[in-house]
C-alpha positions, -999 to 999 in steps of 0.1 A, spaced: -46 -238 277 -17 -250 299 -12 -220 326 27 -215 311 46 -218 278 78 -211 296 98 -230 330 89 -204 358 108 -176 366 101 -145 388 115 -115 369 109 -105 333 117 -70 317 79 -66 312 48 -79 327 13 -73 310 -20 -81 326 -49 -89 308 -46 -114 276 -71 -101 252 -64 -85 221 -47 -56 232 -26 -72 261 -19 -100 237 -7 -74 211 13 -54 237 35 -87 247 35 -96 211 52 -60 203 80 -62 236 86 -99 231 95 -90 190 117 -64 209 136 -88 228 123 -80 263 114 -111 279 79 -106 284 53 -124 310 14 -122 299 -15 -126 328 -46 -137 322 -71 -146 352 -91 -170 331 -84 -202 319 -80 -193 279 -102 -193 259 -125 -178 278 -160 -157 266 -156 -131 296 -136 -99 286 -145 -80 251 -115 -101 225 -143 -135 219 -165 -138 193 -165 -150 156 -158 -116 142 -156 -77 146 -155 -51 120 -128 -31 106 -129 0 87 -110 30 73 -141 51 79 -137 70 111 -148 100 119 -124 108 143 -92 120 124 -62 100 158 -79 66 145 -86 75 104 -44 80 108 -37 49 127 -59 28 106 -33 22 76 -7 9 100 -31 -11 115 -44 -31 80 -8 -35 73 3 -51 114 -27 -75 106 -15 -83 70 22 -92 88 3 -111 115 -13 -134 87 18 -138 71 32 -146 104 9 -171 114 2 -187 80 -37 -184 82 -65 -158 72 -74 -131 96 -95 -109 75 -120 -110 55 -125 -79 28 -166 -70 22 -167 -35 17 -186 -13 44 -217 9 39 -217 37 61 -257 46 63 -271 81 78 -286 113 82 -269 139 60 -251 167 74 -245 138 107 -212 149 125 -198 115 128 -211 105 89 -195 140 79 -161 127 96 -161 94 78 -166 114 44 -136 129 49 -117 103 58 -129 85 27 -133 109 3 -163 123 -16 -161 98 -48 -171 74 -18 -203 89 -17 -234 65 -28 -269 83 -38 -300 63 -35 -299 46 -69 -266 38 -69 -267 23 -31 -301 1 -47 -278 -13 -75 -254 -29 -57 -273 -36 -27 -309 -44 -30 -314 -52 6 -301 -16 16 -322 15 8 -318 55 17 -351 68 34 -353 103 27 -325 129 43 -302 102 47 -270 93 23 -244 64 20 -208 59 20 -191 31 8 -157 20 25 -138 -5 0 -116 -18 26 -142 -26 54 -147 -63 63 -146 -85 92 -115 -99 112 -119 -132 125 -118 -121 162 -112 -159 183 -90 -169 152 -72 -137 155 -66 -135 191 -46 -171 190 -23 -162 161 -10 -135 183 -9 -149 215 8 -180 193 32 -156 176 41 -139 212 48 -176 227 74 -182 192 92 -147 201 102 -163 236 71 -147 253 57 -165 281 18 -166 289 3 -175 315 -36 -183 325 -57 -188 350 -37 -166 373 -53 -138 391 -35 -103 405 -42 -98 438 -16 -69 445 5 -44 428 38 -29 445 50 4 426 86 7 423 113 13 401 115 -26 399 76 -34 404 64 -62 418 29 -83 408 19 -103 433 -11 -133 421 -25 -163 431 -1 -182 418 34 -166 421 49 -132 428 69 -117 399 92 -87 395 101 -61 363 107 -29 362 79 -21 332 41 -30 341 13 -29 311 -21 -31 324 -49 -36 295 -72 -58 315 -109 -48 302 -135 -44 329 -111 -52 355 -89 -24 350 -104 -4 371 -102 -24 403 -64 -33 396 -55 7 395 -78 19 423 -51 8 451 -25 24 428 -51 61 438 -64 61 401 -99 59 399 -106 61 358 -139 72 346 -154 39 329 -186 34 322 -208 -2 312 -231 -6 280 -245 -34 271 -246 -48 240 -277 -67 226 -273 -92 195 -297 -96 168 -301 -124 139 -315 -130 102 -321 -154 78 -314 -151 49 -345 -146 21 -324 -161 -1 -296 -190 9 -260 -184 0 -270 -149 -9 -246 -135 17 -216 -149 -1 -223 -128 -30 -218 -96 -25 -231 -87 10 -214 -57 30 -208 -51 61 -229 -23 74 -232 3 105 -250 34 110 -246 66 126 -268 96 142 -301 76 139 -319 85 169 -334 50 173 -301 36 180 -274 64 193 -248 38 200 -254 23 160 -257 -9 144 -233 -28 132 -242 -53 105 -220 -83 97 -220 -119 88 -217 -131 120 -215 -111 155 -209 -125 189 -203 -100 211 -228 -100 240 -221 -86 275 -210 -54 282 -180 -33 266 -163 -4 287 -168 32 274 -149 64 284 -171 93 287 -160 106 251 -156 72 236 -119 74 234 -92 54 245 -72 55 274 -32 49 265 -10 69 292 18 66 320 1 64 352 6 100 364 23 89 396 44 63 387 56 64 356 67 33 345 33 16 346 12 20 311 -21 18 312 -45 5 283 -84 14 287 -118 24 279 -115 11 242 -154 20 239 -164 -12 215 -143 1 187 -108 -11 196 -100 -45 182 -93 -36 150 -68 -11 162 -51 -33 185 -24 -38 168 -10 -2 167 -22 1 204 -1 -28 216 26 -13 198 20 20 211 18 7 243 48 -10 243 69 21 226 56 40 260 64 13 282 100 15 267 101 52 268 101 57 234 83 87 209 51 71 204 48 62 162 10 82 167 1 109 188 -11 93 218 -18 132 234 -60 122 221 -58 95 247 -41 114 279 -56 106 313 -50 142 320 -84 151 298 -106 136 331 -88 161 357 -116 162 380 -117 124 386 -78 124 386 -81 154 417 -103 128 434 -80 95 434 -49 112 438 
C-alpha cells in the first residue's frame, strides 16, 4: 500500500496509531464524524505482524462476561453496515457449539447469555453433529448466530471505507516520540504531526509507545499454536459444519477454537483478567488508549473503535466502558506514575 491516501499535511483533529482492526475502526468512526483523521501504521500494509491477519476469526453472541454479551448486538449490526458499505461479504453465519464441563463458570455465563432452549443434551448434540460428542459431565450449547468473519477481507473494507470518509492512512511510518499537550504532537520517521486528540490501539507495541508517557500497563504474551484436519469426508464442511470452542477443560485452559480456517499464529496480548483496556490516560486526558484485547477482540472492534472515538470526543460512552478502566491495575499505575 502506498504510504498516504491524502497530500501531506501536519495537523488533523485526530491521530490514531496502530492500523489493525481496532485502530482502523477508531479512524473509521472519527472520519464518519467529520474529524479529519490521520491513521499510523509502522508496517508496510498488509503485513502478518500485529493480531488483525488471518483468513478468519470467530464471532459469537455467547459470552460469558455480561459488558461484551451487551455490546455484541451493536456489533453484528456495525458489521452488517460495513458490508453494506463496502459491497462485499464479511461474515459468514455457521452456528457455534459451545462444549464443556457442566456447572463451568464461563459455560454457565454463555447459558445465560443464550438462554436455556439453547441447551443441547448428548443425543441431540449427535444428531446434528456427528463429529461432536459429550463425554460424560460435560453439556453443549448451541449459538445460532456464531460464524466466522473474514478477518484480512474485513480489515480492508474498513480501512477502505475510512480512506472514502476523507480519512487519510498512512504506512510504513514508525512513532518515535510522543509530546503531551493540549495540541499533541507525534513525531515519526517520516514527519511530525500535530492534533489535539491522540488514539493509541497499536497491539504489542502499545506498551513501549506509553512507557515515556509514565504508564507502564500490565500486558502479558501467549502464544498461540495452530492445528489442522482433513476432512474424512470431502466437501463435508460445507454442509453443516459449526464453528466450535470449549471452555474449563483442564487440557486446554485458554480453549480451542474450531473453525474452517484459522490463521492466527504468534502471540496475542492478554490483560491479567482478560479484559480490555479502553480509558483516558490518567494524566493527560485527551490521549485514549486501546489495549490488552486478550484474543477475543476482533469481533468487537467495531463498537470499540466507536467507543474509542466517543471518548476521544468527550462524549458518554454508548456502553459502559467503567469494565475496562485502567484504574482496576492501581498497583502498576502507583509504579509508572
Amino acid at each position: 500500500m502506498a504510504a498516504s491516501s491524502q497530500p501531506h499535511q501536519d495537523t488533523y483533529d485526530a491521530i490514531v496509531i496502530g492500523a489493525g482492526i481496532q485502530g482502523s475502526f477508531t479512524a473509521y468512526h472519527l472520519a464518519q464524524r467529520h474529524k479529519d483523521t490521520l491513521l499510523l501504521e509502522q508496517f508496510i500494509l498488509p503485513h502478518s505482524r500485529g493480531s488483525s491477519h488471518g483468513q478468519s476469526r470467530i464471532t459469537r453472541s455467547a459470552y460469558p462476561q455480561v459488558p461484551y454479551a451487551r455490546m455484541m448486538p451493536d456489533s453484528f449490526r456495525l458489521w452488517k453496515r460495513l458490508e453494506n458499505e463496502a459491497g462485499t461479504s464479511l461474515y459468514r453465519r455457521t452456528g457455534l457449539v459451545v462444549l464443556g464441563p457442566a456447572g463451568d463458570p464461563q459455560l454457565e455465563g454463555c447459558r445465560q447469555s443464550l438462554g436455556d432452549n439453547h441447551v443441547l443434551d448428548a443425543v441431540e448434540l449427535a444428531q446434528h453433529f456427528p463429529g461432536l460428542r459429550l463425554h460424560d459431565g460435560e453439556v453443549a450449547l448451541w449459538d445460532s448466530t456464531g460464524g466466522v468473519l473474514f478477518a484480512e477481507r474485513a480489515l480492508r473494507a474498513v480501512q477502505d471505507a475510512f480512506r472514502r470518509h476523507g480519512g487519510t492512512l498512512q504506512d510504513g511510518e514508525r512513532v518515535l516520540h510522543i509530546e503531551p499537550g493540549a495540541v499533541l504532537t507525534v513525531t515519526t520517521t517520516a514527519g511530525v504531526y500535530r492534533a489535539p486528540r491522540l488514539i493509541i490501539t497499536a497491539g504489542a507495541w502499545t506498551g513501549a509507545l506509553l512507557a515515556p508517557l509514565g504508564l507502564c500497563l500490565p500486558l502479558q504474551p501467549l502464544r498461540i499454536d495452530v492445528c489442522y484436519w482433513k476432512e474424512k469426508e470431502p466437501g463435508s464442511t460445507n454442509r453443516a459444519c459449526p464453528c466450535f470452542m470449549t471452555m474449563g477443560l483442564s487440557q486446554a485452559p485458554h480453549g480451542i477454537y474450531g473453525l474452517p480456517a484459522l490463521e492466527y499464529p504468534g502471540l496475542v496480548k492478554n490483560t491479567p483478567d482478560g479484559d480490555f483496556i479502553l480509558d483516558r490516560h490518567p494524566k493527560y486526558s485527551n490521549i485514549i488508549i486501546g489495549a490488552g484485547f486478550s484474543g477475543h477482540g476482533f469481533k468487537l472492534a467495531p463498537v470499540v473503535g466507536k467507543l474509542l472515538c466517543e471518548l476521544s470526543l468527550g462524549e458518554e460512552p454508548s456502553h459502559s466502558t467503567a469494565p475496562f478502566a485502567i484504574t482496576r491495575f492501581p498497583g502498576v499505575l502507583r509504579a509508572a506514575l
